[in-house]
N, C-alpha and C positions, 0 to 999 in steps of 0.2 A: 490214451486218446481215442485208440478207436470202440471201444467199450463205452465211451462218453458219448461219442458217434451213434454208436450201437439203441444205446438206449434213448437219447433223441429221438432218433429216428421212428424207435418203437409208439415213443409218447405222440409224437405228431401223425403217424398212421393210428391211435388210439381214440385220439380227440377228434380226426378226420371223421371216424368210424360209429362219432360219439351218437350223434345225431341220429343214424339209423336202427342203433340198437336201442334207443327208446322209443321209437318211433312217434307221433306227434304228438303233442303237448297236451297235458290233460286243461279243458276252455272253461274260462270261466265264470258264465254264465249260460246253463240250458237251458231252454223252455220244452218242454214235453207235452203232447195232447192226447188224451186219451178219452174215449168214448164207449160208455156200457151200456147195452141196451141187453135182457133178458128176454128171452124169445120160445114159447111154449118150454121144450126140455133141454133148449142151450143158452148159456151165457155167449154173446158175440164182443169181442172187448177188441176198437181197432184203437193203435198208438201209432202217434209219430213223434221221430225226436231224431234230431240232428245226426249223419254218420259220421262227425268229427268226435262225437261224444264217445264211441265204439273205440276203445283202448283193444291194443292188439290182434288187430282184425287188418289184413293184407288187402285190399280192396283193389279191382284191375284197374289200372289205367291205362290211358295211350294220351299222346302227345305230352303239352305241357303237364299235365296232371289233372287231365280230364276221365272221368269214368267211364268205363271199359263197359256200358248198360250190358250188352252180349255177354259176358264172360261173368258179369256181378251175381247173379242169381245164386251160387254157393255160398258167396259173403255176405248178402245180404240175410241170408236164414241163419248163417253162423251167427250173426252180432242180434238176431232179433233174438234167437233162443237163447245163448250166452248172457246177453247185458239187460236184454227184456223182460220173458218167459220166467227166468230164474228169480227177478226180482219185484214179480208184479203177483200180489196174493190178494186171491178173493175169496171172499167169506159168503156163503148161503145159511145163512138163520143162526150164526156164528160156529157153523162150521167148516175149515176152509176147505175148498175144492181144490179136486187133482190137476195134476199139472196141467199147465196152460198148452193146449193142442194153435201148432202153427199151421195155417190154413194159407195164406198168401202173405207175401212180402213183393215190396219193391221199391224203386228208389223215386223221387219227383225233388221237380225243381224247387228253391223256394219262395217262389209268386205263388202256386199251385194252391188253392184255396176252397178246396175241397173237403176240407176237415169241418167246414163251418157250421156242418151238420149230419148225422147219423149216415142218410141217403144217400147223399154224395160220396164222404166216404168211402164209404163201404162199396160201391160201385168203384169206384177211382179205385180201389185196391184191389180186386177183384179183376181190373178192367186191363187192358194191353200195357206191357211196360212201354219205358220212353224209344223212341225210334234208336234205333243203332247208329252211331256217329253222334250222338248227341254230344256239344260242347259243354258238358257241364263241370266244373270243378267239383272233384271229388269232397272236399274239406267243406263246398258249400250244398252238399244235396241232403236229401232228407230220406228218412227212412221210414216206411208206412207198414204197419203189417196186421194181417189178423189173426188174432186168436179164437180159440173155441174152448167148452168146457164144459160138460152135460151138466147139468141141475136138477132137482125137486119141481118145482114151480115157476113161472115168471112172477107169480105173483107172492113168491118169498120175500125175505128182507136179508138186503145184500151188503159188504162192506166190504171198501178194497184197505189193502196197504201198500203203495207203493214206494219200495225200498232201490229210490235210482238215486237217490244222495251221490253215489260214487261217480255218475255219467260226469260232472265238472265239481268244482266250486262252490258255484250256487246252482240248487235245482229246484226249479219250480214248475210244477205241475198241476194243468188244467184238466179237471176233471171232470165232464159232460155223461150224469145218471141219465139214460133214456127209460121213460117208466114204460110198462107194455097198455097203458093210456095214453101215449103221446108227449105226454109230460116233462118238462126235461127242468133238473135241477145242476147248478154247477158250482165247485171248488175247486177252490186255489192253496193248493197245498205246496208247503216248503222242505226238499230235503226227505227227510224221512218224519210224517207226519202219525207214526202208529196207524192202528186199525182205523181208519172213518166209516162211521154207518152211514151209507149214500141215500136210506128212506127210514130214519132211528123212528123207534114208539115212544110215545108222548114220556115215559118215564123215564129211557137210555137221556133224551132232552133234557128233564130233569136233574137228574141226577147229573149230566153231564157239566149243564151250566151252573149248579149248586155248588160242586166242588169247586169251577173258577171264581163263582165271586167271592167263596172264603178266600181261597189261593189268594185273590188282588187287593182284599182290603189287607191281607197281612203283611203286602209286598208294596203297598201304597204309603211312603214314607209320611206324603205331605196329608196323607188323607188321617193319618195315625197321628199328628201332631197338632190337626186340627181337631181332632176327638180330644187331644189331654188336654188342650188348652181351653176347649168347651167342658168337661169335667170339672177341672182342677177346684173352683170355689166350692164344689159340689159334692167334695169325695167323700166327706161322713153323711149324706144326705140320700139315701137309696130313692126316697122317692123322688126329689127332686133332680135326681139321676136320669130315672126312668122319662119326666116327663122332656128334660132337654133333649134325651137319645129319640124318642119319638116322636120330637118336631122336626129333628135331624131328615130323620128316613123318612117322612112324609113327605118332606122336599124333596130329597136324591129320588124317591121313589116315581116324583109325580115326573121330574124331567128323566129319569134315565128311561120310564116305558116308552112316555113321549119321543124320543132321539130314539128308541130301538126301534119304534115303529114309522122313523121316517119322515118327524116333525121337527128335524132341527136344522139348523143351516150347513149347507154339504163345502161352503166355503171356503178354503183354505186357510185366511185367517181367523178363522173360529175355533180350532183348538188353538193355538198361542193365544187368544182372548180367556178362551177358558181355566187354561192352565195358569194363566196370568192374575185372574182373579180369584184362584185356588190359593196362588201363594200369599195373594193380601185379603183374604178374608185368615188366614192364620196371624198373619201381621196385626190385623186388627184385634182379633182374641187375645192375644199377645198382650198389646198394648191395654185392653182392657180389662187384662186380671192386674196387671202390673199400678196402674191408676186406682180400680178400686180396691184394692188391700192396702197401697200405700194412704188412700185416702182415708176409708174406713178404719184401718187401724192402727194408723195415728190420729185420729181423731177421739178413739176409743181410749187411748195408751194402753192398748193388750192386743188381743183379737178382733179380729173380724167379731160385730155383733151380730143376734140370731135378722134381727131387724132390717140389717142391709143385706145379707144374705137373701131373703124373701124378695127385697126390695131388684136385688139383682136377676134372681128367677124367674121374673114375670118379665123380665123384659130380653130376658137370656133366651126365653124359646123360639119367643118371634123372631131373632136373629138367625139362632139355630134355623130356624124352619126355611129361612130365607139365603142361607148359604149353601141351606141342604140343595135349593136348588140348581146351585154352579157346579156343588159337587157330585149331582147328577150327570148332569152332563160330561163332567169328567169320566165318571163311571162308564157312560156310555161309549168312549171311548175304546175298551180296552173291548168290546162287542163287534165291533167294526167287521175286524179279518173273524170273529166264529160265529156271529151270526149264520154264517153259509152253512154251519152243521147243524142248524135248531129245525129241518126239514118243515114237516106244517107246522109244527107247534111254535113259532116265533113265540105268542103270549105268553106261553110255559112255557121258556125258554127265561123270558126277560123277569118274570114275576122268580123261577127258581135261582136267577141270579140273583135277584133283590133278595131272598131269601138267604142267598149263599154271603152276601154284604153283610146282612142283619147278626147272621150267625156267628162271624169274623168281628163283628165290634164286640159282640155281647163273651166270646172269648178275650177280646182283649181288655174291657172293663174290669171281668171276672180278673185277669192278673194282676191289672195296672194300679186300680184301688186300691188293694190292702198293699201294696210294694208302696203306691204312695205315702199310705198313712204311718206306715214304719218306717219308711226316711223322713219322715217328718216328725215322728213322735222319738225316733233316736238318733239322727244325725244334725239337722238340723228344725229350730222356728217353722211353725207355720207360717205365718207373712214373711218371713224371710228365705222359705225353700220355696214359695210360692210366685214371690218376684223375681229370685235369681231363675227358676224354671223356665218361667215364663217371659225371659229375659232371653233367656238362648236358643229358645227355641222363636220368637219373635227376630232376632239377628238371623239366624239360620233363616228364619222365613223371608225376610228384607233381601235377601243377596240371590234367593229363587225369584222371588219377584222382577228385580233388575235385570236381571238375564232372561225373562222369560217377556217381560216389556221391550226388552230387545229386540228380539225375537219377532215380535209382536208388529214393532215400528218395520219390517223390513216389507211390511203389506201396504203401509200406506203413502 
């Protein structure tokens, strides 16, 4: 009994104890602000970000659990060089720079709205801490500090990586490029965003948006389904391949530069409108290989003849051409959050993603053809693999539609 006792006892001073040996809770949402301006032979880089976010760092308090500003000054350098310093790398002409030198730190309330630009700032950081006795709760102050870091040039090309993923949950980071013109470019980075180049050359743009638009048309299920159902009458037919795929991108191509450069409606219901008529323009492709093969080739009693095929080609591309333009738009979509890294080059930017689209269908063509024409030449019928295809992927497309109509009605 008292060994029962014993270890009670132990457990309930354990659990008592629990609390302070992990000390607070890692929050689940950060916001972080960080400001880079380059300045003759130094990098100036000031950040703020929450000191709830600052895991294992003893921070002074008095009374209820207000901050000790007097006595903070050690802790405040501890968590800026620990949780900051350690995980914020900057790159000069993709080489990164030495460790980030801490020049000030200190803590502000958070009304304090000094960060809203370079000047401020850096003055605010620089400038007297908060009065002594200040009533400020520790778990709600902020942490401000600057960095320093010699360079080459102001006028190099710079890139950070900010690796503060670990500060909560979710982190997201505002990131304010000060050019040594005046200039100021900004992103919004999530988590741990790799290297970003904060002033990229017109080809890192290139090359950078080329690689995502192949990446989205091969991750883009309904945009894939509408390419095979635009195919499918067409797949021994290379030329007539060719001219439906190119009325396709004429469309996508004339709305997605449009909507990158800021011509399309910022509405809230306009992508569910979009997406909405993404899934019934496959609906309708659907519907219309299934109609004319079962027409055509019951009519024929064999195949599809060369006759109605032609006859469906001329009127395939103006639709093509005219869906390409919804599917523009949708395109445009997935540009939204990285625009912000296409620096001047926006037009190169949008023209190399169209290019990176182009490239991703013309690989998927190149596999999808012959795979089609060998389930069809050894599994099953032409009009018969052609309407059951076009059959499920039509149903498939019918149930995105209704949910996305849904979706749609919650705007009006």
């Amino acid at each position: 009994m008292k060994r029962f006792v014993a270890v009670a006892w132990l457990g309930a001073v354990a659990i008592t104890a629990l609390p302070t040996a992990l000390g607070h809770e890692i929050p689940a949402d950060v916001a972080v602000r960080i400001i880079v301006k380059p300045e003759g032979d130094r990098l100036r880089l000031l950040v703020r970000a929450p000191l709830e976010s600052m895991q294992d760092v003893e921070f002074p308090t008095f009374g209820p659990g207000y901050l000790d500003v007097a006595r903070a000054d050690r802790s405040l350098r501890h968590a800026a060089l620990v949780w900051l310093a350690n995980d914020i790398e900057m790159y000069e002409d993709g080489r990164r720079l030495p460790h980030l030198e801490l020049v000030a730190v200190q803590a502000s309330i958070p009304s304090d709205r000094s960060f809203a630009a370079f000047d401020t700032a850096l003055a605010h950081t620089l400038g007297p801490p908060l009065p002594q006795g200040t009533q400020l709760v520790w778990s709600q102050a902020l942490i401000d500090a600057l960095f320093e870091a010699p360079i080459e040039s102001d006028r190099s090309r710079f890139a950070i990586r900010p690796r503060l993923e670990r500060l909560g949950l979710r982190v997201v980071s505002t990131v304010r490029f000060v050019t040594p013109d005046g200039n100021e470019r900004v992103f919004r980075l999530d988590g741990d965003p790799g290297k970003v180049g904060l002033d990229p050359r017109w080809h890192q743009a290139l090359l950078r948006f080329a690689a995502q638009g192949f990446r989205h048309i091969l991750d883009g299920i309904d945009h894939l389904l509408f390419l095979l159902c635009l195919v499918v009458p067409f797949r021994r037919d290379w030329r007539a391949l060719v001219w439906i795929v190119t009325a396709f991108t004429a469309g996508h191509s004339a709305t997605l530069i449009a909507a990158g450069l800021g011509a399309a409606p910022q509405a809230l219901w306009f992508p569910p409108l979009i997406e909405t008529l993404i899934a019934a323009s496959i609906v309708y492709m659907a519907l219309e290989n299934v109609v004319f093969v079962w027409r055509t080739a019951g009519a024929s009693g064999g195949g599809v003849p060369a006759s109605a095929v032609d006859r469906l080609l001329r009127a395939r591309w103006a639709v093509a051409a005219a869906f390409g333009l919804v599917h523009g738009f949708g395109f445009s979509f997935a540009l939204r959050e990285t625009m912000q890294f296409a620096g001047d080059h926006a037009l190169t930017s949008l023209l190399s993603f169209n290019v990176g689209v182009e490239l991703g269908q013309l690989a998927v063509l190149l596999a999808l053809v012959p795979l089609l024409n060998l389930t069809f030449r050894c599994a099953v019928p032409d009009t018969v693999g052609a309407i059951i295809l076009s059959a499920i992927v039509g149903h498939t497309a019918w149930h995105w539609m209704a949910e996305r109509f849904a979706a749609l009605r919650a705007f009006w």
